[in-house]
N, C-alpha and C positions, 0 to 999 in steps of 0.2 A: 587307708587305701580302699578299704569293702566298697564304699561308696561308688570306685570310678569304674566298675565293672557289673555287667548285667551277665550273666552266663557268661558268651564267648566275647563279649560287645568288652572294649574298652575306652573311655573317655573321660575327661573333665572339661569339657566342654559343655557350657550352660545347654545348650540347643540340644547338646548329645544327652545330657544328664536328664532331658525335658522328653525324649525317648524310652528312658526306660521308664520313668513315671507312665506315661502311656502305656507301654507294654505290661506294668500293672495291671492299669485301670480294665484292661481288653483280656488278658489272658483267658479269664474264664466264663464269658460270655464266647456265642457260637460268630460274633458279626463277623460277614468278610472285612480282609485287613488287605491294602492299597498299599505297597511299597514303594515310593518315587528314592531315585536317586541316581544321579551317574554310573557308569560301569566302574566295579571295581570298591564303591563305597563298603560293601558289606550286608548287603538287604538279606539276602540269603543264612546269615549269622539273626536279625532282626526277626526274620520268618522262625526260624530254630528255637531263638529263646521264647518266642508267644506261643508256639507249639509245646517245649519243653519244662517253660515254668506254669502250664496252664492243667485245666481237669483233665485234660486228652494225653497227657506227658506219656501215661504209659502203652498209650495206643500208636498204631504205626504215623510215623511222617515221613510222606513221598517227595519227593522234587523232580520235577519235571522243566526243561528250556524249552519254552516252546520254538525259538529260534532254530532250535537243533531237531527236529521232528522235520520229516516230510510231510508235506500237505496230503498225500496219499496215503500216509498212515495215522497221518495222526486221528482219524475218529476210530481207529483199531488199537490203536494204543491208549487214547483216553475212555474210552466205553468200552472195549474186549472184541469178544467175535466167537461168535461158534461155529464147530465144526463142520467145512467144507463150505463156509459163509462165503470164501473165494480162492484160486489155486493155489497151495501151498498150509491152507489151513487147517492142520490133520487132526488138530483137536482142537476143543474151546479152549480160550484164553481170558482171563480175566484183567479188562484195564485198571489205568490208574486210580479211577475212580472208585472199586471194588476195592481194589489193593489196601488204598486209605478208609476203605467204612471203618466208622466209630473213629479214627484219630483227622488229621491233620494235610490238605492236596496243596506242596505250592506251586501255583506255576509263574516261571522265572519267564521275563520277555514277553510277558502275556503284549505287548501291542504287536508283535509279530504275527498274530494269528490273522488267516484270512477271514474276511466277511461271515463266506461259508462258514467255518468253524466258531465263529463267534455265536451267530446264531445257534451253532449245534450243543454252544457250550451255557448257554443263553436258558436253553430250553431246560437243560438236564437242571441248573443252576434253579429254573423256577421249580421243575417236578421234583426235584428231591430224588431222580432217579433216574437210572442210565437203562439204556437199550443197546445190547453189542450187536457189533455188526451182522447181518445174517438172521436177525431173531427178531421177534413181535412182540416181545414179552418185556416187560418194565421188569427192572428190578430196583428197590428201593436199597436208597446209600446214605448213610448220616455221614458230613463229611465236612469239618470246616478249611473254608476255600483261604487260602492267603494269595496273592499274585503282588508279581514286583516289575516294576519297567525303568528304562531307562530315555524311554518316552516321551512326550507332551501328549497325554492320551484326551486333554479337553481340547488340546489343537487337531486332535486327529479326530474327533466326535464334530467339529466343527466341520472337516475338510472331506466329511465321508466315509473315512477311512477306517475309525472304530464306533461298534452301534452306540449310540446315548442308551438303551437301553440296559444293555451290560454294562456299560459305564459305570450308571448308577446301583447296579446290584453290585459291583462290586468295589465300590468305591464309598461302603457305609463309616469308613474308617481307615483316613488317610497319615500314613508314616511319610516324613519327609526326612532321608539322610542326607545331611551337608556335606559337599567335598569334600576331601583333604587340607585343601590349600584355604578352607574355612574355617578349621578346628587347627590349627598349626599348636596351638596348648599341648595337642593330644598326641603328636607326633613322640614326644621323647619317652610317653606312655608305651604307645604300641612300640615301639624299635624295641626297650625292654621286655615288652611280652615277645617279642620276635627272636629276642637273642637266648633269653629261657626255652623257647620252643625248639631251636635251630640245635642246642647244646644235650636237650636230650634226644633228638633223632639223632645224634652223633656221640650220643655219651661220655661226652666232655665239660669240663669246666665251662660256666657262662662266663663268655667275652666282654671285651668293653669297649665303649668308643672312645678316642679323643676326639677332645674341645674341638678343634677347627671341622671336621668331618660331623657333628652334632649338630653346630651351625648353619653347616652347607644345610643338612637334610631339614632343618625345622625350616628354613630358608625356600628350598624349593617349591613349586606349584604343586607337581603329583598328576599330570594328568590321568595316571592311570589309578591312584586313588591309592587305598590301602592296600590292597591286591598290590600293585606295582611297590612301595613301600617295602613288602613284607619280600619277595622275590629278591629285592635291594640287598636286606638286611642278610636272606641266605646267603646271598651270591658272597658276601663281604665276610661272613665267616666263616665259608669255605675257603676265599683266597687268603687269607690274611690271618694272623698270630693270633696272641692274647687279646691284644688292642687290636681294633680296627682302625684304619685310617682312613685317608683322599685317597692311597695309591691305587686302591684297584676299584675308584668311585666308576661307575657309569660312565662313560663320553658325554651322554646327553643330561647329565644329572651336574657334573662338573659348571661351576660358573665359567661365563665364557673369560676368557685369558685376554681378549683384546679391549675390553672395557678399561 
């Protein structure tokens, strides 16, 4: 079984097994690492183990959504600010960027960022060094970048929407995770990590499924991915006994009855 798991990652899926080879090969050189994948794949698990199994392991790694920032803060939050830099500023604060010198910055949703910020993040990305708000002063940050999207960020470099210049800085090394409903192999893997996971947040015996509810799930699409999967699995060994069953599957997870 060593084989089908990379840190947090689990699979036996040729494409997935063909990921952690990669994450070898990258761990310990400084390149940016380009995360594509659906919501819900697990990029943010991908980012973790090239951070974790690399030379930076003992230095900090940050995670940042850039989806979840406001555009008004977000160059205060990724570069810092010093004090009285604007109202409410009572002292300097140190961004993400600082946060992570010497280890590891991911940002998660990086195509959400506007223009502006791409540019701001463009610059800092070439100088090796951040400028907090309110100040003139560079400060130099050793920091390797990972970003992950759920994106088509060469459709959006096409449409205007993200620069080709960042593009390419950080896109020297591209992870591609497969759906769910691409790796179905890897389904009765993860449910078992899910039901070990679920039994010790509850300090209980690990559960089991029956056959026909095994089916259903390697059977399903998963739009929402492993994420969704893993939510499945708690919900099912919180309602239900030893065994789990269909009784308390999902609505939208159940085959449909009129077929």
């Amino acid at each position: 079984k060593q084989n089908h798991h990379y840190h947090n990652i689990y699979a036996k899926n040729p494409k997935m097994l063909e990921v952690f080879r990669m994450i070898e090969r990258i761990k310990d050189n400084d390149m940016p690492v380009l995360i594509q994948g659906e919501s819900g794949t697990g990029k943010d698990l991908v980012a973790q183990a090239i951070h974790f199994s690399g030379r930076r392991k003992d230095e900090r790694f940050i995670s940042e959504n850039c989806a979840a920032i406001a555009e008004t803060l977000f160059e205060s939050e990724l570069f810092g600010y010093e004090k009285g830099a604007f109202t409410g500023a009572n002292q300097a604060k140190k961004g993400l960027f600082e946060e992570a010198d010497g280890g590891t910055l991911f940002l998660d949703e990086v195509g959400e960022l506007s223009l502006e910020m791409q540019k701001k993040l463009l610059r800092t990305l070439a100088d090796k060094s951040v400028r907090r708000v309110g100040s003139s002063q560079n400060i130099p940050v050793d920091v390797r970048i990972i970003t992950a999207t759920n994106r088509n960020l060469k459709e959006m470099v096409k449409t205007g929407e993200f620069r080709e210049d960042l593009f390419y800085r950080l896109n020297c090394f591209t992870i591609n995770i497969l759906p769910l409903r691409e790796r179905r192999e890897d389904i009765p893997i993860l449910i078992e990590k899910f039901l070990e996971e679920s039994s010790e947040n509850c300090q209980e015996k690990t559960k089991k499924l029956d056959r026909q509810l095994l089916s259903i799930l390697v059977g399903y699409d998963w739009p929402g991915n492993v994420r969704q999967l893993r939510n499945e699995i708690f919900r099912l060994s919180a309602l239900c006994g030893e065994i789990l069953t269909t009784k308390h599957l999902s609505n939208d997870i159940l085959p449909d009855k009129s077929e």
